[in-house]
N, C-alpha and C positions, 0 to 999 in steps of 0.2 A: 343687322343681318337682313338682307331681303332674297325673294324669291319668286319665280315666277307661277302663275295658276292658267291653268287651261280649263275652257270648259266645255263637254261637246253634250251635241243633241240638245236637248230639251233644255239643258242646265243654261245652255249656249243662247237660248231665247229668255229665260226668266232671268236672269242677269243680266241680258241684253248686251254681254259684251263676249268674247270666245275668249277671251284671257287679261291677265294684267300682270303687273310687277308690283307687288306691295312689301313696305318694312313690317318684319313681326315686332312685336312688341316682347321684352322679357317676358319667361315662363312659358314664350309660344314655342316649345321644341318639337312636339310631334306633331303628328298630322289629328288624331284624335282635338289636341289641344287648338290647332289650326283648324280644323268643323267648328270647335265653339267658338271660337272668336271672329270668324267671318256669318257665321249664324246671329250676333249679336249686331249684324248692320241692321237685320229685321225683318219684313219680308220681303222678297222669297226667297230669303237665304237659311232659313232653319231647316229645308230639305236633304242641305248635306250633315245634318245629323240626325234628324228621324227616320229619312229612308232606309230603311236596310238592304235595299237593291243597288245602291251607286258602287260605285268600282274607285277606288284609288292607285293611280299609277307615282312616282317619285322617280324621277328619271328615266323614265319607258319601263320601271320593273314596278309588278303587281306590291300591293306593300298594305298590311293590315293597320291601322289607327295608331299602334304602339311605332311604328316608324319614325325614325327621327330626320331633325330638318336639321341640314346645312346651309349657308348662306349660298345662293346662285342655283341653289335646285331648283327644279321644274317641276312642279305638281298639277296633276291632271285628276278631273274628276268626273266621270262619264258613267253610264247606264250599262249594264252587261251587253246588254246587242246595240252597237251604233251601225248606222248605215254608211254609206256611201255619201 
């Protein structure tokens, strides 16, 4: 299964990249379990599970941790107020 990540504002500079296409690994089905597995590259990827302010999108719709992943989805991970 893989899937795509977006990453905007701030997320977008400390990653240094606006997005990618990676494979989950088994047992990666939701998005909560997707925070810790990309949190475990190291820093400064623990932000998307200690912040309590980032926003989750899953195919343009808002979607709480327990959200599950399908192969080809698009997961977005952004700050409540992005800009322009």
């Amino acid at each position: 299964m893989a899937i795509k990540l977006l990453y905007f504002a701030h997320l977008r500079e400390s990653f240094g990249m606006a997005g990618e296409e990676i494979p989950l690994p088994a047992g990666v089905a939701d998005v909560a379990a997707l925070k810790h597995h990309l949190a475990a590259r190291g820093d400064p990827w623990p932000v998307l599970v200690h912040s309590q302010s980032l926003r989750t999108a899953v195919n343009q719709r808002m979607v709480g941790p327990e959200a599950l992943l399908a192969d080809g989805d698009e997961v977005a991970f952004f700050p409540p107020v992005t800009g322009g």
